[in-house]
C-alpha positions as YAML, in Angstrom:
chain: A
units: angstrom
residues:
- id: 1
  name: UNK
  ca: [221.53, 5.26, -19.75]
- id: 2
  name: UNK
  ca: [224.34, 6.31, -22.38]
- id: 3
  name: UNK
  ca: [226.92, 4.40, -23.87]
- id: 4
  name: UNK
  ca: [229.23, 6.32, -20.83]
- id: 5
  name: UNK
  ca: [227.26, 4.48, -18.31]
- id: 6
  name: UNK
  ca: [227.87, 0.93, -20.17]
- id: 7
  name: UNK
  ca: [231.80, 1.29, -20.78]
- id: 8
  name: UNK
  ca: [232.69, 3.08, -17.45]
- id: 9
  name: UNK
  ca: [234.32, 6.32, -16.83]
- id: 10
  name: UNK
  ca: [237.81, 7.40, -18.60]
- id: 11
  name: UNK
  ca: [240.25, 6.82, -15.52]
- id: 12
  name: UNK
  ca: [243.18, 5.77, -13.98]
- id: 13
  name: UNK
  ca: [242.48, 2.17, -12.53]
- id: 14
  name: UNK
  ca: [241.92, -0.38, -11.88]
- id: 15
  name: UNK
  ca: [238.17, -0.82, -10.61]
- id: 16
  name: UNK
  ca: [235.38, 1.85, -11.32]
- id: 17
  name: UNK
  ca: [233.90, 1.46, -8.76]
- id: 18
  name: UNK
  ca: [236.78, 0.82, -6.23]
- id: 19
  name: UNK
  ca: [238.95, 3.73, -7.42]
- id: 20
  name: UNK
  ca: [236.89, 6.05, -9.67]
- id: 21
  name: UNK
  ca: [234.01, 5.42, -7.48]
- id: 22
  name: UNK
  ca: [235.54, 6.42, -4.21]
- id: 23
  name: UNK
  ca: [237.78, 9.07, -5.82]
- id: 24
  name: UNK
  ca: [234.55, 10.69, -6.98]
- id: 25
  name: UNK
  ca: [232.69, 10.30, -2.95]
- id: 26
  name: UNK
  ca: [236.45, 11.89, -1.75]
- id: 27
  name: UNK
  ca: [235.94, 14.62, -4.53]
- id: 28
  name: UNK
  ca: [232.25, 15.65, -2.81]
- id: 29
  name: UNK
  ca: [233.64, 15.48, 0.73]
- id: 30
  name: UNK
  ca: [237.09, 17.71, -0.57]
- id: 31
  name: UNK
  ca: [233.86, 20.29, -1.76]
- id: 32
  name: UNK
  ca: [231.78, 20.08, 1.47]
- id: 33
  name: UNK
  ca: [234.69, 20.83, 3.50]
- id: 34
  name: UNK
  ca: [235.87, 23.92, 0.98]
- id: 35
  name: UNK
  ca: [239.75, 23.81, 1.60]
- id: 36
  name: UNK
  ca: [242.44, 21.06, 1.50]
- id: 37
  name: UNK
  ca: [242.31, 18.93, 4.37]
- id: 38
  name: UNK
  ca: [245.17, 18.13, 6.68]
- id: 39
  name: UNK
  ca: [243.32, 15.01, 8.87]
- id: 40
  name: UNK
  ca: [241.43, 13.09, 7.05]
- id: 41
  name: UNK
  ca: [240.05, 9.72, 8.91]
- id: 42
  name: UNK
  ca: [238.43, 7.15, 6.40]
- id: 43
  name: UNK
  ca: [236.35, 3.96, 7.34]
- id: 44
  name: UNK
  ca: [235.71, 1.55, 4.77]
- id: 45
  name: UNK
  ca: [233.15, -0.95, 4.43]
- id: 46
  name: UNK
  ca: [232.70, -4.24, 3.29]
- id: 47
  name: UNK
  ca: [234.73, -5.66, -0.19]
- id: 48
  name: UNK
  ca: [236.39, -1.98, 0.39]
- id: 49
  name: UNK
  ca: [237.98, -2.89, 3.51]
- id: 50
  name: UNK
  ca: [238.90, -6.12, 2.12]
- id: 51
  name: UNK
  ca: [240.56, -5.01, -1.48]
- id: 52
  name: UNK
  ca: [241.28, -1.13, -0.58]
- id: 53
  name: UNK
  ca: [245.08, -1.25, -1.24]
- id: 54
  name: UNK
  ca: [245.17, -3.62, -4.10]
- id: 55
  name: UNK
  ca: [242.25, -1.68, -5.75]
- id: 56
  name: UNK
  ca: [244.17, 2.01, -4.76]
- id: 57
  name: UNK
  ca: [240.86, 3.06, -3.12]
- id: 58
  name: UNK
  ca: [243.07, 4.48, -0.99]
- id: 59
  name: UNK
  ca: [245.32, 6.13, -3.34]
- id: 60
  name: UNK
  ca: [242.07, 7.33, -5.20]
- id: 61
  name: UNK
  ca: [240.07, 8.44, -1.88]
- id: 62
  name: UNK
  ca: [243.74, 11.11, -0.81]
- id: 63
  name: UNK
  ca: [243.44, 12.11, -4.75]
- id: 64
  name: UNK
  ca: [239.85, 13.00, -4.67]
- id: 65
  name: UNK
  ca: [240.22, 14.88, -1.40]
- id: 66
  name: UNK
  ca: [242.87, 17.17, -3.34]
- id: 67
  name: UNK
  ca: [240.71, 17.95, -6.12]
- id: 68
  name: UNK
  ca: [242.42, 15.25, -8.65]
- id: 69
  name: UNK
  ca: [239.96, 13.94, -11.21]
- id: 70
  name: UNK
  ca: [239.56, 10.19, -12.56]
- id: 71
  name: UNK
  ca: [241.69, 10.25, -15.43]
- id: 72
  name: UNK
  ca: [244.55, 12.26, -13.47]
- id: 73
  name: UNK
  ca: [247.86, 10.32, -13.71]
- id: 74
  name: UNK
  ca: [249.13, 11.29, -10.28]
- id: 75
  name: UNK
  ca: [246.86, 9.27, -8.36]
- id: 76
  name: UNK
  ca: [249.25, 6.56, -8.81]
- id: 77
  name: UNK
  ca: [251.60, 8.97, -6.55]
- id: 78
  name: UNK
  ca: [248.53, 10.33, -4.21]
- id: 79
  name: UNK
  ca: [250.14, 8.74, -0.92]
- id: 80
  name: UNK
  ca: [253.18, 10.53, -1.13]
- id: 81
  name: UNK
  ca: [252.07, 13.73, -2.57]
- id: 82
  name: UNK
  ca: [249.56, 13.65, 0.81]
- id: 83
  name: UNK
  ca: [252.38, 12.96, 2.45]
- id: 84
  name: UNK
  ca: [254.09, 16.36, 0.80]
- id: 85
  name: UNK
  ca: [251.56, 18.45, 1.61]
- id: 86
  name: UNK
  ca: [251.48, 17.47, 5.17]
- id: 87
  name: UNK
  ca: [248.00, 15.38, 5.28]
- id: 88
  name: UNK
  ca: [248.01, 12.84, 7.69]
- id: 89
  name: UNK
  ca: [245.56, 10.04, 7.09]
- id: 90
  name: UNK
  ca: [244.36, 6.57, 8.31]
- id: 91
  name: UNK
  ca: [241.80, 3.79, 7.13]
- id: 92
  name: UNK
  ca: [240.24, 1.27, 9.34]
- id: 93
  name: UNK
  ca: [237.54, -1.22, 8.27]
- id: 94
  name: UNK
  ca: [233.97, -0.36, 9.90]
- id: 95
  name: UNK
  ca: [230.55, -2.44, 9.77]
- id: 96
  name: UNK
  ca: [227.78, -0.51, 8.20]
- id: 97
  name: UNK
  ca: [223.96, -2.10, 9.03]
- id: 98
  name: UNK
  ca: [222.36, -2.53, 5.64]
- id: 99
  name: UNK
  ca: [224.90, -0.76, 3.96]
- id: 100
  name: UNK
  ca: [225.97, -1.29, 0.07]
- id: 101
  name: UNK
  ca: [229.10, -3.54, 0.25]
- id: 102
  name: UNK
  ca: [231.57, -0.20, -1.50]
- id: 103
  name: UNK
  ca: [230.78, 1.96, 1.39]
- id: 104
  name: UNK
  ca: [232.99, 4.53, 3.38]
- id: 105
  name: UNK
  ca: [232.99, 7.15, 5.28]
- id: 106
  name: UNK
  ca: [235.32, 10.04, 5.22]
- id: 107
  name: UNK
  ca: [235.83, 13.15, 7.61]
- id: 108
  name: UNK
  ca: [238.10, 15.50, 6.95]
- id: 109
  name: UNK
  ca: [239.56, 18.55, 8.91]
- id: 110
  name: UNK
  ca: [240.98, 22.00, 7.26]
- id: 111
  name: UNK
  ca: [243.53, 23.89, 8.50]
- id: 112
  name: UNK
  ca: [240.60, 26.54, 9.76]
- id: 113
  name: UNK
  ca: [239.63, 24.00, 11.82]
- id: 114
  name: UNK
  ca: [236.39, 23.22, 9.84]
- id: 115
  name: UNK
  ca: [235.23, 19.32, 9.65]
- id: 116
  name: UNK
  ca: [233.15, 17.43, 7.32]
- id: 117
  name: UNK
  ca: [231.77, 13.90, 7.24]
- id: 118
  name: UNK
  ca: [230.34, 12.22, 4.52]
- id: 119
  name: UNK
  ca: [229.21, 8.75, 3.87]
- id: 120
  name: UNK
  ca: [228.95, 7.55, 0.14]
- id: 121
  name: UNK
  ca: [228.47, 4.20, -1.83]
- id: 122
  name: UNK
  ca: [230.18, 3.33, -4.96]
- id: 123
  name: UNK
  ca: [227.25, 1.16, -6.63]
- id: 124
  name: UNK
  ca: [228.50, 0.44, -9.87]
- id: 125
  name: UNK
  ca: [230.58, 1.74, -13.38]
- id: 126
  name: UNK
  ca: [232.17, 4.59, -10.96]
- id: 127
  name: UNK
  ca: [228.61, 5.82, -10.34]
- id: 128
  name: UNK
  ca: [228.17, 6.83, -6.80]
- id: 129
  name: UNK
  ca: [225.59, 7.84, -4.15]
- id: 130
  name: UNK
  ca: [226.50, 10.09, -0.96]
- id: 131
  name: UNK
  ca: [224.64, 8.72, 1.71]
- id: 132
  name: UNK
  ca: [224.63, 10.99, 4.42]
- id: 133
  name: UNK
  ca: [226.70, 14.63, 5.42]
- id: 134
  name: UNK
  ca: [227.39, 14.89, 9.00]
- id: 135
  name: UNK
  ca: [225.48, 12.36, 10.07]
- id: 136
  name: UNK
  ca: [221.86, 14.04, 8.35]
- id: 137
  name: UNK
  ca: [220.81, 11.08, 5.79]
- id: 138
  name: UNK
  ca: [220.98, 12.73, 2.32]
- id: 139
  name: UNK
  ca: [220.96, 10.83, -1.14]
- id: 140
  name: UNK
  ca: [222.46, 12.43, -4.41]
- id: 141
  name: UNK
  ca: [224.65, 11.14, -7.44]
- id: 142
  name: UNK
  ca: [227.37, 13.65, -7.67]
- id: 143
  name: UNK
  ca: [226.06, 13.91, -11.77]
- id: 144
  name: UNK
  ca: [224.60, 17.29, -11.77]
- id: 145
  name: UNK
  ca: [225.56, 20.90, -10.19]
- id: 146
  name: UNK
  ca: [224.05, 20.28, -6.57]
- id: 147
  name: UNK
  ca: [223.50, 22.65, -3.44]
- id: 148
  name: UNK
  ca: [223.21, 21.21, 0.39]
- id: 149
  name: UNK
  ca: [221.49, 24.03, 1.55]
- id: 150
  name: UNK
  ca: [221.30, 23.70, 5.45]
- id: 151
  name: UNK
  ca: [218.78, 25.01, 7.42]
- id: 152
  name: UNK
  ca: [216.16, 24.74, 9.91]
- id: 153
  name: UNK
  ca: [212.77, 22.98, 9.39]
- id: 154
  name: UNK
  ca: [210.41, 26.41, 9.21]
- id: 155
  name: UNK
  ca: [207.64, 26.87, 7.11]
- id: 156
  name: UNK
  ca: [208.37, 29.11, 3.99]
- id: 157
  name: UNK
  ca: [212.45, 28.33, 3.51]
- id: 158
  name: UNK
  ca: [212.21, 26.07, 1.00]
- id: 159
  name: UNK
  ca: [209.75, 28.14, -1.38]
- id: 160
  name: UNK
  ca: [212.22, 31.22, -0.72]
- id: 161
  name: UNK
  ca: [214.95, 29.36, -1.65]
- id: 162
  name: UNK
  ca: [213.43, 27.64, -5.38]
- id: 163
  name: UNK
  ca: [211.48, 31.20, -5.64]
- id: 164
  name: UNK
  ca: [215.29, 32.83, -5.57]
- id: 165
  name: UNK
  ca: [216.66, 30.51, -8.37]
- id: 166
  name: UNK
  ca: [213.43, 30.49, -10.37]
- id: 167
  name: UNK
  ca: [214.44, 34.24, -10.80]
- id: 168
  name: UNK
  ca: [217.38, 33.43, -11.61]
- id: 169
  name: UNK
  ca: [216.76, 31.07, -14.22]
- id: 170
  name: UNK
  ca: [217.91, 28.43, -12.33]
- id: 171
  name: UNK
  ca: [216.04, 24.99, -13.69]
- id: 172
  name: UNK
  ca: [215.92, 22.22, -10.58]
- id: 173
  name: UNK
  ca: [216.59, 18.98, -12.02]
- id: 174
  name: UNK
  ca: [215.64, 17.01, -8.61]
- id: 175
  name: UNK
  ca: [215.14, 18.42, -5.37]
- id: 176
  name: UNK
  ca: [214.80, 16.32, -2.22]
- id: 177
  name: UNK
  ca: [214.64, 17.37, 1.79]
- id: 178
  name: UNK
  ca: [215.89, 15.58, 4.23]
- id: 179
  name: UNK
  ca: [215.11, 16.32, 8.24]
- id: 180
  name: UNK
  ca: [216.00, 15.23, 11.72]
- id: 181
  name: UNK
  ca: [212.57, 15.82, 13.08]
- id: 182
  name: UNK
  ca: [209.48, 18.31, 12.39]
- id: 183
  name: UNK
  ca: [210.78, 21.50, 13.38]
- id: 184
  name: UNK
  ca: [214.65, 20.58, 13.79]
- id: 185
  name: UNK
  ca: [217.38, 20.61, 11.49]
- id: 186
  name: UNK
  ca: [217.30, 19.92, 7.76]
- id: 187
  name: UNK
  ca: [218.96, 19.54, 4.44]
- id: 188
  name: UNK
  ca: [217.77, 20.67, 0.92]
- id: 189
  name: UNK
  ca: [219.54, 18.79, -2.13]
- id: 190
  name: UNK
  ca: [219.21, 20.26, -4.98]
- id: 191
  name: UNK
  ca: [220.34, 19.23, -8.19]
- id: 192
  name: UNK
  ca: [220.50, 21.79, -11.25]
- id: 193
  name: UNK
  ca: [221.10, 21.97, -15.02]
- id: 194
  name: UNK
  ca: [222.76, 25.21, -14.24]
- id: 195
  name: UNK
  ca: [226.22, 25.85, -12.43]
- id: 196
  name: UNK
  ca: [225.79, 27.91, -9.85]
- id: 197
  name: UNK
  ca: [228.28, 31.05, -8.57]
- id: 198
  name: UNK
  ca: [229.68, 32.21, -5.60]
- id: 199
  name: UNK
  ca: [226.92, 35.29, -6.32]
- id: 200
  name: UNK
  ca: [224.09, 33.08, -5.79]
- id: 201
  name: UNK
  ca: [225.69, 30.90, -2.85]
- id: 202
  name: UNK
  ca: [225.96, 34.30, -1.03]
- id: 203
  name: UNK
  ca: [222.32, 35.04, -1.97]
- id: 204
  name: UNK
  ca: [220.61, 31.58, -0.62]
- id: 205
  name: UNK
  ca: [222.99, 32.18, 2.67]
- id: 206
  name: UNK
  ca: [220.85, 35.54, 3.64]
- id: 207
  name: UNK
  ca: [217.48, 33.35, 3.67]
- id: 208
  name: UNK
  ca: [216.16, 33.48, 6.87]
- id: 209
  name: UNK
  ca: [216.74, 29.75, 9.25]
- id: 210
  name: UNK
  ca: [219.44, 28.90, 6.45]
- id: 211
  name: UNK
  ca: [222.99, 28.27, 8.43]
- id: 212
  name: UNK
  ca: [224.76, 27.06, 5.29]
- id: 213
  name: UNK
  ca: [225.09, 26.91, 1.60]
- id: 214
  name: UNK
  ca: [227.79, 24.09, -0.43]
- id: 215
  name: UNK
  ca: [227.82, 24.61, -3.80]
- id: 216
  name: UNK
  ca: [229.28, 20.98, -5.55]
- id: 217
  name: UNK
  ca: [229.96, 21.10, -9.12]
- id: 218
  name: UNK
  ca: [229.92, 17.86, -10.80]
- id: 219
  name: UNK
  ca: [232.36, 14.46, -9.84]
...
């Protein structure tokens, strides 16, 4: 812990964890989804359904989704700038089991047609944890540069893929894989001391069993 961590993040209020927080989960979705969205459908969760408007969660969630930081001063105008670029959006209150009480979920739709949805938890000081991405259970902070490699649970991916950024000097801070099943679908997060370019992104997405690479630079 730093003294970052005990005085909050430098943003535009008024909670850290109600609008930095869920500015910063909007922020991860806007990169998973790789182009401005145009729906965007949020469900909030516990004290966020209950203080969303009066805490500008929803302000902050739009802002996030259009690649605003914290500390940007047009959050306060988020709503209507959405509105300007043609975004339609809605929130509606949803009942997570055993969820942390600042949860949502967003999912968001480009204008290619693409969709993403990601649940994430605002747990404190605008620190966050995404929960799950399209419905596979994942678990990273947003902190470091991260890749959600997806791919299919064969022997040999993973070592191809930490074998390709060893050689590329690549240091892996944490790495964790999530899976549906032996055999079925799965997720690698990794999280890296290192950013990492469109060059490599195209080079992890020509591994063998690997259907998709997101690259998401730091919230």
């Amino acid at each position: 812990m730093n003294v970052f961590d005990v005085i909050g993040p430098v943003m535009v209020g008024p909670s850290s964890s109600h609008t930095a927080g869920a500015l910063r989960i909007a922020a991860i979705a806007g990169q998973l989804l790789g182009e401005e969205p145009v729906r965007v459908q949020v469900r909030l969760h516990g004290s966020f359904e209950r203080t969303f408007r009066g805490h500008g969660t929803d302000r902050a969630i739009l802002a996030g989704l259009m690649g605003m930081k914290a500390d940007d001063a047009r959050i306060r105008n988020s709503l209507k700038i959405a509105g300007q670029r043609g975004i339609t959006y809605t929130f509606t209150p949803i009942v997570l089991k055993d969820a942390h009480p600042n949860t949502l979920q967003i999912k968001a739709e480009g204008r290619s047609g693409r969709t993403v949805q990601v649940t994430g938890s605002s747990i404190g000081g605008g620190s966050i944890l995404i929960k799950s991405i399209n419905g596979m259970v994942v678990e990273f902070s947003g902190q470091y540069h991260t890749l959600a490699i997806a791919h299919a649970d064969t022997p040999g991916t993973i070592a191809a893929v930490t074998q390709i950024l060893g050689e590329l000097k690549i240091n892996i801070a944490f790495m964790k894989v999530f899976r549906t099943r032996r055999g079925g679908e799965a997720i690698m997060i990794i999280e890296t001391d290192q950013p990492i370019d469109s060059g490599i992104k195209e080079i992890l997405e020509h591994i063998p069993n690997v259907s998709r690479v997101s690259v998401i630079k730091p919230v």
